[in-house]
C-alpha positions in Angstrom: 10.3 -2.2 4.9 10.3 -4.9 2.2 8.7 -4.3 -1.4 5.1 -6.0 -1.1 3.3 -7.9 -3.3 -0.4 -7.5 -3.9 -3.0 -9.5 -5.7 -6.4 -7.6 -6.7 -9.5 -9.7 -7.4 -11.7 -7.5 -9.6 -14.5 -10.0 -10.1 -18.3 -10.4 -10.8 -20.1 -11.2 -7.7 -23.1 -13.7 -8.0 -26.2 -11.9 -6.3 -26.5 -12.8 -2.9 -25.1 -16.4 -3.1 -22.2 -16.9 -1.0 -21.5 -20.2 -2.3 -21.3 -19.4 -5.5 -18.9 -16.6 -4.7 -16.8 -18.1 -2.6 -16.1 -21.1 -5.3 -16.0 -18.6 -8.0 -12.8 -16.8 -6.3 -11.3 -19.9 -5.4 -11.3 -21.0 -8.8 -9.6 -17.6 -10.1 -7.3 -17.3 -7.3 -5.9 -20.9 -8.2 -5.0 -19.7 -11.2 -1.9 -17.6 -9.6 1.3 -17.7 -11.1 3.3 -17.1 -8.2 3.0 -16.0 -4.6 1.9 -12.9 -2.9 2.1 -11.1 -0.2 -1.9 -9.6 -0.1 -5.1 -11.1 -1.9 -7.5 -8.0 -1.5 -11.4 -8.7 -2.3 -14.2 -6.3 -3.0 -17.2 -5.0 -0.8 -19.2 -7.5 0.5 -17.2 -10.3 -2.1 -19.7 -13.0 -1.1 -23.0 -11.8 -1.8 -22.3 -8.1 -3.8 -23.6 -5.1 -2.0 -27.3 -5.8 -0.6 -29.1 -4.6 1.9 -30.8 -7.9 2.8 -29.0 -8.1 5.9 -31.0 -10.3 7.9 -31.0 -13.3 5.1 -27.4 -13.1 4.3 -25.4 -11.9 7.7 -23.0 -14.2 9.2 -21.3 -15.0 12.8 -17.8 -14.2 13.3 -17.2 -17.6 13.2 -19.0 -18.6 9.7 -18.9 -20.1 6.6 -17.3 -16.6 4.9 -14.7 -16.6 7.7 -13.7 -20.0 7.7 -13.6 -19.6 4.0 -10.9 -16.7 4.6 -8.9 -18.0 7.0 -8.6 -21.1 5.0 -7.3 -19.0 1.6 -4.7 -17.3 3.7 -3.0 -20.2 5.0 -2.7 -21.5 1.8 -1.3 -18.9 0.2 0.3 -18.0 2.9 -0.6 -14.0 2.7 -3.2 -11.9 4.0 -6.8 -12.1 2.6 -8.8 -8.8 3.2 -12.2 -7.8 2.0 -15.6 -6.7 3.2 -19.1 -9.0 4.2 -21.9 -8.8 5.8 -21.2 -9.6 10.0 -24.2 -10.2 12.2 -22.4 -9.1 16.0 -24.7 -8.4 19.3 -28.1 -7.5 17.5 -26.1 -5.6 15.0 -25.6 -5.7 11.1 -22.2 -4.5 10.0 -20.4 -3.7 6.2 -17.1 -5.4 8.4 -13.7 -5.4 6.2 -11.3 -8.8 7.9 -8.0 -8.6 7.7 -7.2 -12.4 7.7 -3.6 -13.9 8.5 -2.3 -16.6 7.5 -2.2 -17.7 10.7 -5.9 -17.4 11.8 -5.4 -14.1 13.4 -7.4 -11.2 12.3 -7.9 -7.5 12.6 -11.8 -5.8 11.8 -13.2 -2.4 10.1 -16.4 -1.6 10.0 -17.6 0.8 7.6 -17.7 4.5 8.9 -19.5 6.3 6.1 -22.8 4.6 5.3 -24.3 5.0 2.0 -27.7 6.9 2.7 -28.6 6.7 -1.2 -28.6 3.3 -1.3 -30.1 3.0 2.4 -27.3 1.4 3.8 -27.5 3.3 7.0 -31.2 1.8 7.3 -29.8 -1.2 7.5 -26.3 -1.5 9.3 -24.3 0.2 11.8 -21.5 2.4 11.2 -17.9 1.9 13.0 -16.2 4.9 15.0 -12.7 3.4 15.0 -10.5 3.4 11.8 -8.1 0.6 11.5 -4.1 0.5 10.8 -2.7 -2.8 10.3 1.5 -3.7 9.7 2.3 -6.2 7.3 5.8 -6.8 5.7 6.9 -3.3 7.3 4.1 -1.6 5.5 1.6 0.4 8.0 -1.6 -0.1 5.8 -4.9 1.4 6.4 -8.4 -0.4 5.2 -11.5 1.5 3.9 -15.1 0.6 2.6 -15.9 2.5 -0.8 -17.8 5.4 0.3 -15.3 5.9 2.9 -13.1 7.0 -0.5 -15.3 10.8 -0.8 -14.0 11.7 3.0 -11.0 12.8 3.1 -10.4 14.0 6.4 -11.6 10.5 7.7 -8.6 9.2 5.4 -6.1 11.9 6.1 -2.8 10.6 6.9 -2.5 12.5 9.8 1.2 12.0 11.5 2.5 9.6 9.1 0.5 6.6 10.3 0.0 4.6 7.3 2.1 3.6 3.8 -0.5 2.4 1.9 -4.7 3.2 1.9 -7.0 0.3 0.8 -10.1 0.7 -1.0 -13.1 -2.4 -1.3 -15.7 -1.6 -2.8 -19.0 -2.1 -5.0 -18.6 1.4 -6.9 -21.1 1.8 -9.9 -20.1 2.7 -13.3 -22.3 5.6 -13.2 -19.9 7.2 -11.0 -16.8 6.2 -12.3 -15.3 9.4 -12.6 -15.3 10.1 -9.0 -13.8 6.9 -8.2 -10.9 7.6 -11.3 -10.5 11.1 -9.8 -10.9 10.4 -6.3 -8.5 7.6 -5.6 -5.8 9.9 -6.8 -6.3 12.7 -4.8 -6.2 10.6 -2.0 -2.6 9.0 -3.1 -1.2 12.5 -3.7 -2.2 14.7 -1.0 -1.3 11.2 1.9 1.9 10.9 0.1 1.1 7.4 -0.3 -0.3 4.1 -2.3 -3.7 3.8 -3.1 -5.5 0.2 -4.4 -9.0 0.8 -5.1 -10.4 -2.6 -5.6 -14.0 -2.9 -7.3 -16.5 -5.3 -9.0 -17.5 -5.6 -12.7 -21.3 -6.6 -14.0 -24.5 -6.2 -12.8 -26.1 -6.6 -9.8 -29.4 -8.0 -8.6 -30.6 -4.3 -9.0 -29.5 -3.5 -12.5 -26.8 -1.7 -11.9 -23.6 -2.3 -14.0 -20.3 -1.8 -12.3 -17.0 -1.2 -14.5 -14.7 -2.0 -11.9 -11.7 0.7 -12.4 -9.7 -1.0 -9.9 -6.6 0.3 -10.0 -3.1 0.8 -8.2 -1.9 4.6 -7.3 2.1 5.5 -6.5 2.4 8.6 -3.7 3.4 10.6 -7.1 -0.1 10.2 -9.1 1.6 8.3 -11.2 -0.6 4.5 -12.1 0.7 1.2 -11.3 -2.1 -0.9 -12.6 -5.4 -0.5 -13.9 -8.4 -2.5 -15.4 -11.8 -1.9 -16.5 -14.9 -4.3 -16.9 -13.6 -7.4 -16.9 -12.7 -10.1 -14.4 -9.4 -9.8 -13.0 -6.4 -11.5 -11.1 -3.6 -9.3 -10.8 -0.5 -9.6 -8.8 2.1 -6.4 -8.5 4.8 -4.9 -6.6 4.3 -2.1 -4.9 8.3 -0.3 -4.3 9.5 0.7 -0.7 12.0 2.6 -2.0 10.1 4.6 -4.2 7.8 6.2 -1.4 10.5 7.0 0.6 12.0 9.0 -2.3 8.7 10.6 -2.8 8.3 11.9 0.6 11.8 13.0 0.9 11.9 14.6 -2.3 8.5 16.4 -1.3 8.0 16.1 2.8 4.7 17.7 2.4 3.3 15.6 5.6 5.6 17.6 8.0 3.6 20.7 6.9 0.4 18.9 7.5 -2.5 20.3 9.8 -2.6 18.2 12.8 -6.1 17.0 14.6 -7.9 15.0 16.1 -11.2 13.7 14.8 -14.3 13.1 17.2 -16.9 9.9 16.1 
């Protein structure tokens, strides 16, 4: 297993204007000073997180997609982040995991967020989602995914490093700054939370917070309300010293989770 290299885009998303979004993050991401491995992308990066479904949904084969699988073969990484997906009569919060080489792998959201009425609106997923990339077994969530952790547990060893896109609001920062983590400690692994900053088309400010979390606690990388293009090395070497030091996963309940 290789170190990997990860870029974060903490940005402001334009209210429900794909366009805009999608040149906005092309414009910051050409801005990199060297390669990566990773580009990871809030929830719902082109449109910010809405509940207007029906107006904003896209095919699996649209302009968001094509968008993606464009960005990854140039930079030759992965691209990953959430959007709305219109599949079979269905709305979906739908995280892609974009190769370079058109190939992807899908999430959709398993814990819908009732107080905003997301559940009113789009359907949740049953199957979680492990993806290998560089060596690394990586495992994607949505941002209210984040407060369920026996949906996250890293039961058996099966993933290195937990993903986190979301639109969290800075109302509820502390939960995200305490949450994130728990979650790298007690699955003896990394943890990138990656959020928005600003308003959105409802008032509500987000401060972004994302941040990068080693299996110790200990932080890699953190930033707070302002746009943000970040590339950093997450170290191999220094989670297997973390779980050999401590191999509290061997002790771990196993189970099996019924959706």
């Amino acid at each position: 297993m290789d170190n990997l290299k990860i870029t974060t885009y903490q940005g402001y998303l334009f209210w429900e204007n794909v366009d805009k979004n999608l040149q906005n993050i092309s414009l910051r991401l050409s801005g990199m000073r060297t390669n990566t491995d990773l580009i990871i992308l809030p929830e719902m990066f082109n449109t910010g997180f809405t509940m207007n479904a029906e107006k904003l949904a896209e095919p699996m084969n649209g302009k968001t997609m094509q968008w993606m699988q464009a960005t990854a073969k140039k930079y030759e990484c992965v691209v990953t982040g959430s959007l709305i997906i219109a599949d079979e009569d269905k709305f979906y919060n739908r995280l892609i995991w974009m190769r370079a080489d058109g190939t992807y792998e899908c999430y959709d959201k398993r814990h819908l967020f009732a107080l905003g009425k997301e559940h009113q609106t789009y359907t949740a997923g049953t199957k979680k989602l492990i993806v290998e990339h560089k060596g690394w077994k990586i495992c994607p969530a949505i941002c209210y995914d984040l407060r369920f952790p026996v949906w996250l547990r890293n039961v058996g060893d099966t993933y290195d490093l937990l993903l986190i896109v979301a639109n969290w609001p800075e109302r509820r920062s502390l939960h995200w700054r305490t949450l994130i983590p728990a979650r790298a400690v007690e699955n003896q692994s990394y943890v990138i939370g990656v959020n928005r900053v600003g308003h959105d088309g409802n008032e509500v400010y987000h401060s972004g917070d994302s941040t990068c979390i080693d299996p110790n606690g200990n932080v890699v990388y953190y930033k707070r309300d302002e746009e943000d293009v970040y590339t950093f090395t997450i170290n191999a070497e220094e989670l297997e010293k973390a779980r050999r030091a401590m191999p509290f996963l061997k002790d771990a309940d196993s189970f099996h989770l019924d959706v």
